[in-house]
VEXDREN-2710 file (C-alpha; in Angstrom, 1 decimal):
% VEXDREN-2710
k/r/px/py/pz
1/UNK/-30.3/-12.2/15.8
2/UNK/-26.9/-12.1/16.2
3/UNK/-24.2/-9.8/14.1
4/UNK/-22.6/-11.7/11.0
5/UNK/-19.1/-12.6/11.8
6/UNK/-16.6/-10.4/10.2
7/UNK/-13.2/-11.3/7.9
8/UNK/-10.1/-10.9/9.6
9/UNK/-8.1/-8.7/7.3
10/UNK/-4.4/-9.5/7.4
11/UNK/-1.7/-8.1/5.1
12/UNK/-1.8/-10.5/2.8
13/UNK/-5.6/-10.7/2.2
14/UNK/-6.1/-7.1/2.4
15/UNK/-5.9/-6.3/-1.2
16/UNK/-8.8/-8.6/-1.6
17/UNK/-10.8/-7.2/0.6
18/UNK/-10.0/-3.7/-0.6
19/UNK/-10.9/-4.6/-4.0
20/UNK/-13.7/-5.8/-3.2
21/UNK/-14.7/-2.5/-1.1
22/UNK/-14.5/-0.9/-4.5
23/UNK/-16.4/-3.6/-6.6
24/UNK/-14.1/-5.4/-8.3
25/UNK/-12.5/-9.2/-7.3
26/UNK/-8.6/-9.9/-7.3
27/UNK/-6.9/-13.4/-7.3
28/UNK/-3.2/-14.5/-7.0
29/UNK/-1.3/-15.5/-9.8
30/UNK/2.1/-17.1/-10.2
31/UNK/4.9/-16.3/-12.9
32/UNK/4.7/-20.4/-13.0
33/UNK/1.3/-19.9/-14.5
34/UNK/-0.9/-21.0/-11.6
35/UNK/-3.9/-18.9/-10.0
36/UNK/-5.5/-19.3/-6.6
37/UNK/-7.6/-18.3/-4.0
38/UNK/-8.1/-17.9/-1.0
39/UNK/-5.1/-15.6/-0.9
40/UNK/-1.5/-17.4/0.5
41/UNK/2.0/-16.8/0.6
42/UNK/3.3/-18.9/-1.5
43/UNK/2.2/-20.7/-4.9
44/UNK/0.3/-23.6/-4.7
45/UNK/2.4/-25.2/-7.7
46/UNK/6.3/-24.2/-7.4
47/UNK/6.0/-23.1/-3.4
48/UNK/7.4/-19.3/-4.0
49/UNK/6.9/-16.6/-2.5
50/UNK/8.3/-14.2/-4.3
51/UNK/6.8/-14.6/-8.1
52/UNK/3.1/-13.9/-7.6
53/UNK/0.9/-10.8/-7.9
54/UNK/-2.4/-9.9/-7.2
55/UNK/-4.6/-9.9/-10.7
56/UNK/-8.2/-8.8/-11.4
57/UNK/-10.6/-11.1/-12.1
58/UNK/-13.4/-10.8/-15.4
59/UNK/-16.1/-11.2/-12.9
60/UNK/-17.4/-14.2/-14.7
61/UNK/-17.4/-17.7/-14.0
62/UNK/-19.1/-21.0/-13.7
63/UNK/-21.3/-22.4/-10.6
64/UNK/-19.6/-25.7/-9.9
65/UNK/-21.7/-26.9/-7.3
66/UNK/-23.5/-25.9/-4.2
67/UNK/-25.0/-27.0/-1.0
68/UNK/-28.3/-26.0/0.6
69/UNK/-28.6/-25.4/4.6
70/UNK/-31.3/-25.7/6.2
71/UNK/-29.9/-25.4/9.4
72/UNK/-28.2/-22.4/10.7
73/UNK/-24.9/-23.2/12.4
74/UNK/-24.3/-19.8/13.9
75/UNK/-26.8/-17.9/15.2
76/UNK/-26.3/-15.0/12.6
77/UNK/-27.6/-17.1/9.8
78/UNK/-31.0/-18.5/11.8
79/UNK/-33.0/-16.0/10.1
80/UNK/-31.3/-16.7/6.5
81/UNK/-31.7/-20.7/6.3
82/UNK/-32.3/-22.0/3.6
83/UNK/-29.6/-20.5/2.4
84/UNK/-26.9/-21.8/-0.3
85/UNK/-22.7/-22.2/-0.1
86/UNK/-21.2/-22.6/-3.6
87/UNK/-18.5/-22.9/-5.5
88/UNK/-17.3/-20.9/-8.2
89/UNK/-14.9/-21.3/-10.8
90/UNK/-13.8/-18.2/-12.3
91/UNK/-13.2/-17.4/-16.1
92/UNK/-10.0/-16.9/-15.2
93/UNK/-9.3/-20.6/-13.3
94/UNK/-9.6/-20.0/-9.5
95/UNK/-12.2/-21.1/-7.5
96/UNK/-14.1/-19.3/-4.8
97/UNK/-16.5/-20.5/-2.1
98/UNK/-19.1/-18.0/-2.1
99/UNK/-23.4/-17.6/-2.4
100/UNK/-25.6/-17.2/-5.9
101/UNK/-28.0/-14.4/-5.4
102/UNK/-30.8/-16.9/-7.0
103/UNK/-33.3/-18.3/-5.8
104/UNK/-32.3/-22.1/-4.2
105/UNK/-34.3/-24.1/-7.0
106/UNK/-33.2/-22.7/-9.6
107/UNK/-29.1/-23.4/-9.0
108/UNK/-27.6/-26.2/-11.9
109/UNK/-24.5/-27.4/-12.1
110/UNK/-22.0/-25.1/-14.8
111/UNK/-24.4/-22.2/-14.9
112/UNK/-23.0/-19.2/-15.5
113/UNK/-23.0/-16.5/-13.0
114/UNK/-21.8/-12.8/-12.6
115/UNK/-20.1/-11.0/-10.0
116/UNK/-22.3/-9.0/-7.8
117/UNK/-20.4/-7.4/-4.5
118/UNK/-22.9/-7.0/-1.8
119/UNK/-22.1/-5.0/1.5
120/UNK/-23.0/-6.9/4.4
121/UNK/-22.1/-5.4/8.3
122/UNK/-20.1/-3.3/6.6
123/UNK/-17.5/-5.2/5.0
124/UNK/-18.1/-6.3/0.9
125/UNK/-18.7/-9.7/0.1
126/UNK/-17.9/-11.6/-3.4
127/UNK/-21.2/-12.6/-4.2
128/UNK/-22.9/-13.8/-7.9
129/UNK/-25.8/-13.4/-9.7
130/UNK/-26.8/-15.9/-12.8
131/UNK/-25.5/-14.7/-15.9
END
């Protein structure tokens, strides 16, 4: 099996990264109101770059849907199939494309889910757990 690709941690995403080393999950917010991830340097809504700021997210949020493989597309996740990619909304408005820690059949459409950070290679991963 081969090793699970890693991130690669910039300047600008390595708050996120940090934060998740120490369990806890940070977005971007704008002064203009919007939030976002994955991080960037500007805002998605007014295109500054200089009125965001990193913010720390509740940990909750909403399963908005998800996909099932069954085929692994990198030979890292051939012993992991069938695995799911979902999307997240957080309480807090952004969405993040992460995995539910649940079993496969039991994923539904605006379940609630938790944040659970799970080390992985080394390097912390935004995860979540049903609520």
């Amino acid at each position: 099996m081969s090793e699970l690709p890693k991130p690669e941690i910039t300047e600008l995403n390595a708050p996120y990264w940090t934060a998740l080393g120490e369990g806890r999950l940070l977005f971007q917010a704008c002064a203009c109101g919007r939030r976002w991830l994955p991080p960037r340097r500007e805002c998605p809504a007014c295109l500054r770059d200089d009125r965001w700021a990193w913010q720390e997210a509740s940990g909750r949020g909403t399963l908005v849907s998800w996909v099932v493989y069954h085929t692994a597309y990198h030979p890292a996740f051939a012993g992991r199939t069938p695995y799911n990619v979902a999307i997240v909304a957080l309480e807090e408005g952004p969405h993040l494309i992460t995995n539910i820690d649940a079993p496969n059949a039991d994923l539904r459409g605006d379940m609630p889910v938790r944040l659970a950070v799970a080390e992985e290679n080394g390097v912390a991963l935004a995860r979540f757990r049903p609520a």
